[in-house]
C-alpha positions in Angstrom: -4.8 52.2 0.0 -4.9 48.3 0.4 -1.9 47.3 3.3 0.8 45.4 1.7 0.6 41.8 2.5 3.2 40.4 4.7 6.1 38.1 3.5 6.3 35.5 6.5 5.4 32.2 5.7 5.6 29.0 7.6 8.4 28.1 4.6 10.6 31.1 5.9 10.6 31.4 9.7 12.9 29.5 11.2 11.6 26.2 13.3 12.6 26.4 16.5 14.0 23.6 18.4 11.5 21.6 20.4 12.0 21.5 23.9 13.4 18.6 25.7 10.6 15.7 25.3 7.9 18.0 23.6 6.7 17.3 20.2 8.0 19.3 17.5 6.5 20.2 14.1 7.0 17.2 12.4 5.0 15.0 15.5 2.2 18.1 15.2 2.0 17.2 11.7 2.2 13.5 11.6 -0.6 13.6 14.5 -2.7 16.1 12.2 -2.3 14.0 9.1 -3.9 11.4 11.1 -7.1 12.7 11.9 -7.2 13.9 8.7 -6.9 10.8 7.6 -9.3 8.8 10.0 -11.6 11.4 10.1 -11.4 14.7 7.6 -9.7 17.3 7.1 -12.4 19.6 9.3 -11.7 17.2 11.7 -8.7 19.0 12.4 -8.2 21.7 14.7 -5.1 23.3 16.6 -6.9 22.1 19.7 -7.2 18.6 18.8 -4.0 18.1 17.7 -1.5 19.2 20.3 -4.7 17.4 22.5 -3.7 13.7 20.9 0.1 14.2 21.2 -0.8 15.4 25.2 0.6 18.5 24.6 -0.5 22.3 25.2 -2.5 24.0 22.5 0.4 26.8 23.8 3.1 25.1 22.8 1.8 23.8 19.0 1.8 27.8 18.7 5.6 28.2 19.0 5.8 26.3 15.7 2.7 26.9 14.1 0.9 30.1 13.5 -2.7 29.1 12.9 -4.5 25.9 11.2 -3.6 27.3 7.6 -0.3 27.0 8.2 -0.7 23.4 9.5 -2.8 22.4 6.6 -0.1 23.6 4.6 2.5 21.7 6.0 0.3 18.5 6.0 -0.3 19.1 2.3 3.5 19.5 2.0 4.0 16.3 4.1 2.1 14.1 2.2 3.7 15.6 -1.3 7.0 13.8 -0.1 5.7 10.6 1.1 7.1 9.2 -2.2 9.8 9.3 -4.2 9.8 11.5 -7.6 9.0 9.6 -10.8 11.8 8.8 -12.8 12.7 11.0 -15.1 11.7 9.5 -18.4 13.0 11.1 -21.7 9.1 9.4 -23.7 6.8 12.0 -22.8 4.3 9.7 -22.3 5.6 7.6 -19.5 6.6 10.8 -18.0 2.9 11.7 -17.8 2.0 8.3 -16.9 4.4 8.5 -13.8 3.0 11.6 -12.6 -0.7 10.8 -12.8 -0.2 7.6 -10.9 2.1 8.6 -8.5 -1.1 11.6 -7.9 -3.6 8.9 -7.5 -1.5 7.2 -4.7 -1.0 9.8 -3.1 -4.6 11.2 -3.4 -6.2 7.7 -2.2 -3.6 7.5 0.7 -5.6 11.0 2.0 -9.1 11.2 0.5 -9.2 15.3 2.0 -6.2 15.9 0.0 -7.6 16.8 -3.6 -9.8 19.5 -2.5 -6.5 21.3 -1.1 -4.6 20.2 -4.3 -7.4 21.9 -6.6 -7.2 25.5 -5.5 -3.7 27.4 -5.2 -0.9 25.5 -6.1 0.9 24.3 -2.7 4.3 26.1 -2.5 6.1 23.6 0.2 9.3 21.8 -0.5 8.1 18.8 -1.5 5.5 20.3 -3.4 7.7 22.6 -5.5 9.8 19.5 -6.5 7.0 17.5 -7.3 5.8 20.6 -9.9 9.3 20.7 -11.0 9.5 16.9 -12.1 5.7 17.5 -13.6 6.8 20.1 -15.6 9.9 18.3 -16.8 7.7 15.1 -18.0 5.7 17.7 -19.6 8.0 19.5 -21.8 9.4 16.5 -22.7 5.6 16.6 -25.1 6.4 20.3 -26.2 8.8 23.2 -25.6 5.8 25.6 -25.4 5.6 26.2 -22.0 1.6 27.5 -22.0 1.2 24.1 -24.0 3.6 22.3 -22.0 1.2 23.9 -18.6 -2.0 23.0 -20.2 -1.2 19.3 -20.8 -0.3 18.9 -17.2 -3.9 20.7 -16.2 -5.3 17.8 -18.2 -3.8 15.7 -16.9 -3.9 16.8 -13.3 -7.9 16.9 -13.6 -8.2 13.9 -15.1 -6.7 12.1 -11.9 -8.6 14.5 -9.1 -12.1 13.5 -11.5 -11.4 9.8 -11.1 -10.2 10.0 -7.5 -12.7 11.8 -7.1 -15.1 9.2 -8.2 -13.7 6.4 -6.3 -13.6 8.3 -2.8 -17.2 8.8 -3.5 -18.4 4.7 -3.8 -15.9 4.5 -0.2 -18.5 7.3 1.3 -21.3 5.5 -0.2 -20.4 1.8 1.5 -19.3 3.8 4.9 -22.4 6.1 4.8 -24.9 2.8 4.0 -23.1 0.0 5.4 -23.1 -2.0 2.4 -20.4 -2.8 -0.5 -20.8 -2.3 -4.2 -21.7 -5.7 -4.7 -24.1 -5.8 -1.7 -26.0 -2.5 -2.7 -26.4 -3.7 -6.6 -28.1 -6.8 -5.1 -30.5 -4.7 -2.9 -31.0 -2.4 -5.8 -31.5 -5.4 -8.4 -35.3 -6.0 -7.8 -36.0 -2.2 -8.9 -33.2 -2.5 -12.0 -34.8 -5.5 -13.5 -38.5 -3.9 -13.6 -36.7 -0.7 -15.2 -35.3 -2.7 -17.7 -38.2 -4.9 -18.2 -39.9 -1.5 -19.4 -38.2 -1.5 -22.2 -37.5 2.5 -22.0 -34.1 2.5 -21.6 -32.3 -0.2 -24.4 -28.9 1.6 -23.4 -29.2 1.0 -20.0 -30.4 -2.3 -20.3 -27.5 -3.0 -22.9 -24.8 -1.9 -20.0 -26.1 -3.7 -17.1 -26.3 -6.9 -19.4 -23.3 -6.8 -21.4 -20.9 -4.4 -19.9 -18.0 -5.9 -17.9 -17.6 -4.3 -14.0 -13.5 -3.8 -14.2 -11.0 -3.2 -11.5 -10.8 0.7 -10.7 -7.3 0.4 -11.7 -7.8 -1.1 -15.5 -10.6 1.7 -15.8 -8.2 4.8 -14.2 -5.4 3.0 -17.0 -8.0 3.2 -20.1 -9.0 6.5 -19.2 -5.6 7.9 -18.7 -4.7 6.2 -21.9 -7.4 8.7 -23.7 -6.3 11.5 -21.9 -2.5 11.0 -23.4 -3.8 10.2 -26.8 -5.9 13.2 -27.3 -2.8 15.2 -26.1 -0.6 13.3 -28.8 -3.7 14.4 -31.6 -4.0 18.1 -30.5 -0.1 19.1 -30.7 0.4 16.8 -33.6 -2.2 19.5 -35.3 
């Protein structure tokens, strides 16, 4: 027979009181959101993190169980960094609000999607944020399941083009070079390609296709996201 799982959670116990001049949890997890930051998320380690603050792994302990629940809290940390959108009664801007307010958050903490994509994150701050997603989302339909599935959409829609963009800041830390810099060193190659004449498409988009500002092109796209959503419930 499978043990029941226990019911203590780091959004439970109570936090003690940290002792005179030690850090407390919120130091522990500001210090922990840094290296995260700076350098990953597996960067971070119980160890390091009471190490940086000059403290005793012993001591990080009292208030934290084990690196799960410190990941958790940072998760949660970084979920109320901003304030909630505005309620907005237009559906739309509703959406709107909550897939840029994502993206901030998401490009303030590049390790942050890959915690955001598996079980929904059941801190304080996280639970509001769901709330007010939820509430821009029925504001498109009553139909809760509908309602849940529009905010999926919408949700991976802004972890796919975060996800995009983090990868060109590996790419220029990794080689050393910027966008522009690497299309330069890669242009000799391109033009031969092209001059081929095997690949009219290609050639058509290195030609005649504008290079836009990742913002205009994370608007247009969220703009195609919201209209299909419009064209699927209006059916």
């Amino acid at each position: 027979m499978t043990e029941p799982v226990p019911s203590s959670s780091v959004w439970t116990r109570p936090r003690p009181e940290p002792r005179r001049r030690a850090p407390g949890v919120d130091q522990y997890v500001a210090a922990a959101l840094a290296v995260a930051d700076a350098e990953g998320l597996a960067a971070v380690s119980m160890r390091r993190v009471a190490g940086d603050l000059g403290s005793g792994t012993a001591s990080l302990y009292r208030y934290i169980t084990n690196r799960d629940e410190l990941v958790d809290l940072m998760v949660d940390t970084a979920q109320g960094e901003d304030p909630l959108p505005e309620s907005a009664e237009d559906w739309r801007a509703g959406l709107g609000a909550v897939a840029h307010a994502l993206r901030g958050t998401l490009l303030r903490h590049p390790w942050l999607a890959a915690e955001l994509a598996g079980r929904p994150a059941l801190g304080p701050n996280s639970l509001r944020r769901s709330e007010s997603a939820l509430r821009a989302a029925v504001a498109l339909t009553s139909d809760m399941t509908l309602a849940s599935q529009a905010l999926s959409a919408v949700h991976a829609y802004v972890l796919g083009s975060v996800a995009a963009q983090q990868a060109l800041r590996r790419a220029e830390q990794r080689t050393g070079l910027s966008e522009e810099e690497w299309q330069r060193s890669v242009g000799p190659y391109i033009s031969e390609v092209l001059a081929a004449g095997e690949h009219p498409m290609l050639a058509r988009r290195v030609l005649e296709a504008e290079e836009l500002d990742p913002d205009v092109e994370f608007a247009f796209g969220l703009d195609c996201v919201l209209d299909g959503l419009a064209a699927r419930l209006a059916r």
